[in-house]
MMTF fields as JSON, N, C-alpha, C and O atoms, coordinates in Angstrom:
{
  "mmtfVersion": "1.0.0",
  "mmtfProducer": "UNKNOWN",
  "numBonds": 423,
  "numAtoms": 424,
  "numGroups": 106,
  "numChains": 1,
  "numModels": 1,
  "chainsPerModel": [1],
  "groupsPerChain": [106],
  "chainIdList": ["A"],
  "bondAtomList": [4, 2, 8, 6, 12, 10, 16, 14, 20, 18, 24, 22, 28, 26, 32, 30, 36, 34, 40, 38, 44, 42, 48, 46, 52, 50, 56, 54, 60, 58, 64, 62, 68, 66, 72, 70, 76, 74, 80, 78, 84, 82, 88, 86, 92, 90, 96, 94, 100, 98, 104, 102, 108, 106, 112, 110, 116, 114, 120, 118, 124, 122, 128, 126, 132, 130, 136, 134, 140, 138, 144, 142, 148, 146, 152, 150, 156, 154, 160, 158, 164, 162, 168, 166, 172, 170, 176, 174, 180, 178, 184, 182, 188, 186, 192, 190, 196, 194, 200, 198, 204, 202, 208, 206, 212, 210, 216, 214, 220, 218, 224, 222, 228, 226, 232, 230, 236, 234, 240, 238, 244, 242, 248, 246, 252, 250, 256, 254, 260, 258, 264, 262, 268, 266, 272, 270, 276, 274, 280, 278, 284, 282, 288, 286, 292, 290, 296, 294, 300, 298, 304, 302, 308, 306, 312, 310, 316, 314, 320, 318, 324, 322, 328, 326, 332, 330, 336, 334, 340, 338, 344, 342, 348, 346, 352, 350, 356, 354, 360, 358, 364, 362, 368, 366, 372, 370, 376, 374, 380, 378, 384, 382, 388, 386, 392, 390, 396, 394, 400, 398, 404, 402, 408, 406, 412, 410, 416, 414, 420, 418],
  "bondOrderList": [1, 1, 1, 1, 1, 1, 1, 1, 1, 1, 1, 1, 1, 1, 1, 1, 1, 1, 1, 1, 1, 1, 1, 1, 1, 1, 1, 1, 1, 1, 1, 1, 1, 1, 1, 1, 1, 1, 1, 1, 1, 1, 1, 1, 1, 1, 1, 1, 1, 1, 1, 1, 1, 1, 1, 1, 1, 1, 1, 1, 1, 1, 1, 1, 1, 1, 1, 1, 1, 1, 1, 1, 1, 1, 1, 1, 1, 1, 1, 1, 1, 1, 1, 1, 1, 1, 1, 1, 1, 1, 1, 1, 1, 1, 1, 1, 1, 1, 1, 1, 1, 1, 1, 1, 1],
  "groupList": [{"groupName": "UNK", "atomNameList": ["N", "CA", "C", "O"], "elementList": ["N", "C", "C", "O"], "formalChargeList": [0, 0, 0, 0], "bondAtomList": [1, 0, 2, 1, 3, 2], "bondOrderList": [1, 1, 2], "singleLetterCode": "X", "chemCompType": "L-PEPTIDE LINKING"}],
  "groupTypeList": [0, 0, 0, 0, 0, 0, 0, 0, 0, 0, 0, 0, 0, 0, 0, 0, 0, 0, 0, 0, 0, 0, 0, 0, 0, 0, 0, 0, 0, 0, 0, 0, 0, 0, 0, 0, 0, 0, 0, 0, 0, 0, 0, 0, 0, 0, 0, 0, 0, 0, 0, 0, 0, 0, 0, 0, 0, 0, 0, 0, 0, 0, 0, 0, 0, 0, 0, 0, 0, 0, 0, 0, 0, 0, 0, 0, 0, 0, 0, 0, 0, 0, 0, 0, 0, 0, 0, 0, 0, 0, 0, 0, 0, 0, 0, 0, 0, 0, 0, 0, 0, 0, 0, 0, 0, 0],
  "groupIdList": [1, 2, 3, 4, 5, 6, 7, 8, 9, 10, 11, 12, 13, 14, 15, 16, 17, 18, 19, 20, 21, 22, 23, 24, 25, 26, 27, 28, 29, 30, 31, 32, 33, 34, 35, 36, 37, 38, 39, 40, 41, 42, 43, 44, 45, 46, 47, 48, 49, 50, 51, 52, 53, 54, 55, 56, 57, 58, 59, 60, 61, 62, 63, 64, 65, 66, 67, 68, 69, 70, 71, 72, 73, 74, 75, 76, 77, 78, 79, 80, 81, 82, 83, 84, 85, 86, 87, 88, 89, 90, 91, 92, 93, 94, 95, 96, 97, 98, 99, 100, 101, 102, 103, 104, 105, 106],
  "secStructList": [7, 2, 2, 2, 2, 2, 2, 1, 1, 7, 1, 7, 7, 7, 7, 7, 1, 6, 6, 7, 1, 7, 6, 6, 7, 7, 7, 6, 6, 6, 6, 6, 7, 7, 7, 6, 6, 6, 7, 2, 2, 2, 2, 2, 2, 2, 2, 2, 2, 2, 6, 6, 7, 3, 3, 3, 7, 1, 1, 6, 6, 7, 3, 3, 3, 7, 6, 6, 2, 2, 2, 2, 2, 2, 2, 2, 2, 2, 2, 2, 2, 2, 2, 2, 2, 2, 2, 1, 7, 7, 7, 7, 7, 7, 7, 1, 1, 7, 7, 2, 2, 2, 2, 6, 6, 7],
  "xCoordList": [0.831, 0.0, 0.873, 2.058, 0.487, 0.74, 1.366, 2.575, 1.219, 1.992, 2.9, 3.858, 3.112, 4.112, 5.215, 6.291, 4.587, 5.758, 6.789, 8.017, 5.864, 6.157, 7.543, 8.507, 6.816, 7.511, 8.542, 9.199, 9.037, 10.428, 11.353, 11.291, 12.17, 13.368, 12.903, 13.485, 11.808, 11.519, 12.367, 12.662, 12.699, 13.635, 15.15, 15.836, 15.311, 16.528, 16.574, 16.14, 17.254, 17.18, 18.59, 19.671, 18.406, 20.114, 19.9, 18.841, 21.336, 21.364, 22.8, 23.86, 22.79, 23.605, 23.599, 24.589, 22.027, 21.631, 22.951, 23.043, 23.813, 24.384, 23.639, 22.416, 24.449, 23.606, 23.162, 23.576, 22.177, 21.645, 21.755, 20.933, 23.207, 23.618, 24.501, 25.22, 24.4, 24.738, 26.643, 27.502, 26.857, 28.149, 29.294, 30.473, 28.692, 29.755, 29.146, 28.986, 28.957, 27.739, 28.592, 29.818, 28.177, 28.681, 28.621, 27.558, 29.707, 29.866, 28.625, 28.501, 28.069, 27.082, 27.517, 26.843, 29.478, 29.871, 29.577, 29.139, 29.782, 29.8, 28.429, 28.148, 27.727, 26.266, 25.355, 25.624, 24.226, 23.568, 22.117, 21.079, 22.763, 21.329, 20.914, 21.477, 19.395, 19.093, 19.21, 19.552, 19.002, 18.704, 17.376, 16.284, 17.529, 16.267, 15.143, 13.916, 16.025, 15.0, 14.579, 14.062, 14.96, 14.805, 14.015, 13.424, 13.83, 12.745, 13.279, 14.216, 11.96, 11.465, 11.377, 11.971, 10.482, 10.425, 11.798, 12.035, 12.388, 13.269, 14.203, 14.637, 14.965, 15.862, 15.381, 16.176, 14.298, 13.827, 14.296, 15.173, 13.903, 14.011, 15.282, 15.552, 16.559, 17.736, 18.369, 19.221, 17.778, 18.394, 18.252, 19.134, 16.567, 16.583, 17.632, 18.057, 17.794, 18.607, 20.481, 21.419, 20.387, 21.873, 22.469, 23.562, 21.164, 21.864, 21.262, 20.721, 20.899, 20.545, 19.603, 19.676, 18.71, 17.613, 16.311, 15.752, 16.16, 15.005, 15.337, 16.195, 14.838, 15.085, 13.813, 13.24, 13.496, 12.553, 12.237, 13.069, 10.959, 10.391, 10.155, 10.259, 9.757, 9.209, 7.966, 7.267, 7.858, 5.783, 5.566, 6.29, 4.748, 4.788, 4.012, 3.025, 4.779, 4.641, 5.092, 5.102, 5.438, 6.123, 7.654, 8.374, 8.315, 9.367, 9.866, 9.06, 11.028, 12.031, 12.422, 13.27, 11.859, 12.403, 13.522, 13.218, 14.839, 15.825, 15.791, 15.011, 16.797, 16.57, 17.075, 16.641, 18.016, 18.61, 17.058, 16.777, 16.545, 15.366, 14.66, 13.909, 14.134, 12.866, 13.296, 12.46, 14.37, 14.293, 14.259, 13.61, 14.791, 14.237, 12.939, 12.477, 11.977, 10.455, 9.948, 8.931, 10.71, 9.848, 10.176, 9.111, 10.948, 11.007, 10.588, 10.763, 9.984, 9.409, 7.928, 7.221, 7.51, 6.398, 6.077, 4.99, 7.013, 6.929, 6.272, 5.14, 7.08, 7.446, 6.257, 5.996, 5.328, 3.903, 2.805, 1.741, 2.939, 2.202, 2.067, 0.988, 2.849, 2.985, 2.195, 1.397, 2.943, 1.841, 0.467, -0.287, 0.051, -1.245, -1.612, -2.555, -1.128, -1.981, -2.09, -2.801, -1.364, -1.108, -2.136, -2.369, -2.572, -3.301, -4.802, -5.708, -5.194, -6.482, -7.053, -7.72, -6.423, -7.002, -6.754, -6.035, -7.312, -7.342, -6.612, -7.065, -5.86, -5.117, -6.374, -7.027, -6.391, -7.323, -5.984, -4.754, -6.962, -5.953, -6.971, -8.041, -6.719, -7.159, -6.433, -5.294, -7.542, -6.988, -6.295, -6.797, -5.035, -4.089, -4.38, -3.859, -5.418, -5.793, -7.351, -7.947, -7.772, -9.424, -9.891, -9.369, -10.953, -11.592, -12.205, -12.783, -11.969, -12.058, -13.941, -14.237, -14.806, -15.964, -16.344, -17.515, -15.39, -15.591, -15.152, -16.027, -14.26, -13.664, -14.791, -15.132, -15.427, -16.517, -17.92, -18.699, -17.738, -18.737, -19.079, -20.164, -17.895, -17.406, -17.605, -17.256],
  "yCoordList": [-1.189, 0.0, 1.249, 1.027, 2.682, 3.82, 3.725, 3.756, 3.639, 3.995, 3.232, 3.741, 1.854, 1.242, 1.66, 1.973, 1.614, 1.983, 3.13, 3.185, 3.926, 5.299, 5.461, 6.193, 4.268, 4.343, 4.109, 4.834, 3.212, 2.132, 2.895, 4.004, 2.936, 3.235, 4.87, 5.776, 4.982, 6.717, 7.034, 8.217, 6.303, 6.994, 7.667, 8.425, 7.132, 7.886, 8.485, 8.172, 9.857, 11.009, 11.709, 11.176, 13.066, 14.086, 14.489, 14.425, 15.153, 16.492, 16.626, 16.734, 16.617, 17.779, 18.844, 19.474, 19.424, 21.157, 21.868, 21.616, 22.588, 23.55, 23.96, 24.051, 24.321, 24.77, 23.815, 23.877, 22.511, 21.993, 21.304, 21.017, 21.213, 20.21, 21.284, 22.079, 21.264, 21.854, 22.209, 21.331, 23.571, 23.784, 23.656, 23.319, 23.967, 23.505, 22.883, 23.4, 21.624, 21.481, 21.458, 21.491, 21.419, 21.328, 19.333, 18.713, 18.82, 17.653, 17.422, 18.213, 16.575, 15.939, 16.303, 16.696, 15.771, 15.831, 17.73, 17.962, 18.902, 20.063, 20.687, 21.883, 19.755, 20.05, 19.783, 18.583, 19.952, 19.662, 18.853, 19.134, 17.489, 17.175, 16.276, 15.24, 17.02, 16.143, 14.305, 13.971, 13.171, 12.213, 11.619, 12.145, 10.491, 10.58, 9.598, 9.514, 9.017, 8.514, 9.392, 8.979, 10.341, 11.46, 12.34, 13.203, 12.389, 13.575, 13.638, 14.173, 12.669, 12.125, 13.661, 13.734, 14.635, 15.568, 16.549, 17.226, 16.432, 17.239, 17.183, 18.113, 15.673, 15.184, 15.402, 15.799, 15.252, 15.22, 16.761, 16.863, 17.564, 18.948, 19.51, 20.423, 18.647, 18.654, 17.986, 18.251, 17.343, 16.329, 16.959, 16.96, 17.677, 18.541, 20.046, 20.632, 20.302, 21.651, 20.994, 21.509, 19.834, 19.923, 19.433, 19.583, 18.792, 18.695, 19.633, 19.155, 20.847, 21.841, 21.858, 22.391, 21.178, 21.021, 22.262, 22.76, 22.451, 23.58, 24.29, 23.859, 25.386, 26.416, 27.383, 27.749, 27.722, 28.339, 29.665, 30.423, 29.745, 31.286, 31.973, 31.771, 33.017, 34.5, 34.117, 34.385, 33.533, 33.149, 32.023, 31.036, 32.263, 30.904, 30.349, 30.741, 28.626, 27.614, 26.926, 25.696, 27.636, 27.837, 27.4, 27.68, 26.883, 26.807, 26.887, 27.003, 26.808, 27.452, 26.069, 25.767, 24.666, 24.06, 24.597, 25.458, 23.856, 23.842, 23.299, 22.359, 23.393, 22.849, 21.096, 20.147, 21.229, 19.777, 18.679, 17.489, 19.544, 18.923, 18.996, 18.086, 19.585, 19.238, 18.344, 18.08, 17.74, 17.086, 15.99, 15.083, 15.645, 14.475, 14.458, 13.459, 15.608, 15.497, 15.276, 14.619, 15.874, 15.245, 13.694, 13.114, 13.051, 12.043, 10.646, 9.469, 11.179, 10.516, 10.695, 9.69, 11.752, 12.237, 11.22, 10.644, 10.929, 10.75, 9.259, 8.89, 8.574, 7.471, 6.803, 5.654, 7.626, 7.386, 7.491, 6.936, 8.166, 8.725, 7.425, 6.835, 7.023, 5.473, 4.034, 3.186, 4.359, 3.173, 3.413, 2.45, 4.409, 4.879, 4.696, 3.91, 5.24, 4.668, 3.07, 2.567, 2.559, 1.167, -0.011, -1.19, 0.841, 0.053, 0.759, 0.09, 1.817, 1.454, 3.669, 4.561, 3.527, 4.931, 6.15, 6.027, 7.618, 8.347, 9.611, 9.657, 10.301, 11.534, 12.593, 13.027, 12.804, 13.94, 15.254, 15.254, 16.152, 17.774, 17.887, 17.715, 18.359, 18.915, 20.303, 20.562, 21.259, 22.499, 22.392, 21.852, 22.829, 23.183, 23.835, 23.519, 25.067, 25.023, 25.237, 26.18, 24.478, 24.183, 25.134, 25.561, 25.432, 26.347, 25.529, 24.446, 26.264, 26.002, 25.678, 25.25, 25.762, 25.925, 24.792, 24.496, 24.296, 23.051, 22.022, 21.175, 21.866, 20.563, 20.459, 19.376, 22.115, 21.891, 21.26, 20.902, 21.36, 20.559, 18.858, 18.301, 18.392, 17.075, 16.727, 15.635],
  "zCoordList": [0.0, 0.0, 0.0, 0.248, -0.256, -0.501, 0.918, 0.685, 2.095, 3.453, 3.536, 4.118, 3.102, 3.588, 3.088, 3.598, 1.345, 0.966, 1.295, 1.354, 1.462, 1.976, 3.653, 3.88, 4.454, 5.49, 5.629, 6.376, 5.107, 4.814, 5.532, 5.002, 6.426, 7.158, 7.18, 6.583, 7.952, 7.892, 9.197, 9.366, 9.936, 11.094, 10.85, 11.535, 9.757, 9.386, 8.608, 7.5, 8.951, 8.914, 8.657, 8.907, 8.087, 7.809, 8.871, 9.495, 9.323, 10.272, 9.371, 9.987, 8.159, 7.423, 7.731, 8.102, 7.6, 7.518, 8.265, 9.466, 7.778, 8.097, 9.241, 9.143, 10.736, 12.0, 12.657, 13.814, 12.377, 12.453, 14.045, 14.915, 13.906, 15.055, 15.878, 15.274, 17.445, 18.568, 18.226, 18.148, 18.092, 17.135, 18.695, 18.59, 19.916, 20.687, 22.327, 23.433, 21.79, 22.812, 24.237, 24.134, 25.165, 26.738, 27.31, 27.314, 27.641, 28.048, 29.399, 30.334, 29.272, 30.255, 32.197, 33.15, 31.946, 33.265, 33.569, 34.696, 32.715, 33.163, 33.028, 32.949, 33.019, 33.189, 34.113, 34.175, 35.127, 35.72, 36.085, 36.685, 35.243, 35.064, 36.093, 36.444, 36.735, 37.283, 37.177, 36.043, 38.088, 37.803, 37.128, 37.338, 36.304, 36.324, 37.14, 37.095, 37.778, 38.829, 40.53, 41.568, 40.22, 41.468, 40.601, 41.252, 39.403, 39.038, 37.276, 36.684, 36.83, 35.74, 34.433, 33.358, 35.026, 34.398, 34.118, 33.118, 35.009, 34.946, 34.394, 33.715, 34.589, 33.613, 32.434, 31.582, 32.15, 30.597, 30.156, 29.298, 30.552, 30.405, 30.294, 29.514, 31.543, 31.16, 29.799, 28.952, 29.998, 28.782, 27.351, 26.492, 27.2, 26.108, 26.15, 25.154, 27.125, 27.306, 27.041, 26.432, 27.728, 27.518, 25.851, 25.305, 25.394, 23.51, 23.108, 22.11, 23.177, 22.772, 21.697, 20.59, 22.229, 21.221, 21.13, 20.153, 22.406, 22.596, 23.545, 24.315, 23.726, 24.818, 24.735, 23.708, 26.108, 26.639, 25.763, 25.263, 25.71, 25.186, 25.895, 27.105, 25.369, 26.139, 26.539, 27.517, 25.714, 25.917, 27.174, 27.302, 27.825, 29.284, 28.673, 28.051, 28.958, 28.696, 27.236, 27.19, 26.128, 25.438, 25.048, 26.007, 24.108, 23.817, 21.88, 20.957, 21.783, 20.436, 20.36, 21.2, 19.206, 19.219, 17.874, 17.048, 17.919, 17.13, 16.495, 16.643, 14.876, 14.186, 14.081, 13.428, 14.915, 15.494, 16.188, 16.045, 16.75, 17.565, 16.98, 17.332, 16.015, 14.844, 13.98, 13.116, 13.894, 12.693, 13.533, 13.012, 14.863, 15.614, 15.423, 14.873, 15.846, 15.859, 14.704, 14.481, 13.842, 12.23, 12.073, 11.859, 12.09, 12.094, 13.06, 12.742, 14.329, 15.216, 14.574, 14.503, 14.174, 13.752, 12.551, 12.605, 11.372, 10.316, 10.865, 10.551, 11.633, 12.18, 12.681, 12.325, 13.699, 14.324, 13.342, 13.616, 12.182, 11.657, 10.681, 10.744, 9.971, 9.694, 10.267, 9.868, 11.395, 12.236, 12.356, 12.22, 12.562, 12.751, 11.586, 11.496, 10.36, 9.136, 8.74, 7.869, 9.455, 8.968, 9.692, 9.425, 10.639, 10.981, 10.694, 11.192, 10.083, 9.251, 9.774, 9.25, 10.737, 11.562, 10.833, 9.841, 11.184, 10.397, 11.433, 12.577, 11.181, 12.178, 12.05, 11.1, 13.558, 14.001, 14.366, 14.416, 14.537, 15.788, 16.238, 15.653, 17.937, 18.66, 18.648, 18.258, 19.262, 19.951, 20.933, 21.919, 20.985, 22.358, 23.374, 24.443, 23.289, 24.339, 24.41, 23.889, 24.949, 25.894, 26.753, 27.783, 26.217, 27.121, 28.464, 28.367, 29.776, 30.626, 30.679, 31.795, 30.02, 30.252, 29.058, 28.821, 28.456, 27.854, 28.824, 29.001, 29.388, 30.176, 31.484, 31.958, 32.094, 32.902, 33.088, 33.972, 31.239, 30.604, 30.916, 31.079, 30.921, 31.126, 32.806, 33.255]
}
């Protein structure tokens, strides 16, 4: 079918792009990352900050993913998006954010 073919080794991916990849990244030991069995979220958050994938916006709640880190996300993306078609289902979007007088609804 049109998806399979389509999918075939979609996880791999360039990070040619000029920029793309963290030009002088900081070693793990001179960094502070939480553990991640002492705090699940946080490491995560380190872990994105210390390969320099995204960094915080102006906007709360918000973030600047990079171009190093989008092309992970496009390709995880590409990746789910595959399976989900493969097994018969159709991709929805939701709104990001919900009005509080909808969820009250519920």
């Amino acid at each position: 079918n049109y998806w399979g073919a389509r999918c075939k080794n979609t996880l791999s991916f360039s990070t040619s792009t000029k920029g793309s990849k963290p030009q002088n990244p900081d070693t793990a030991e001179s960094l502070s990352i939480t553990p991640r069995d002492k705090d699940y979220s946080q490491w995560y958050l380190d872990i994105i900050a210390a390969a320099q994938m995204a960094e915080n916006s102006p906007v709360k709640g918000c973030m600047i993913i990079r171009p190093w880190g989008m092309a992970i996300w496009d390709a995880v993306r590409q990746e789910l998006n595959c399976r989900i078609k493969a097994t018969g289902a159709e991709n929805a979007y939701f709104p990001l954010f919900i009005p509080l007088s909808f969820i009250s609804k519920e």
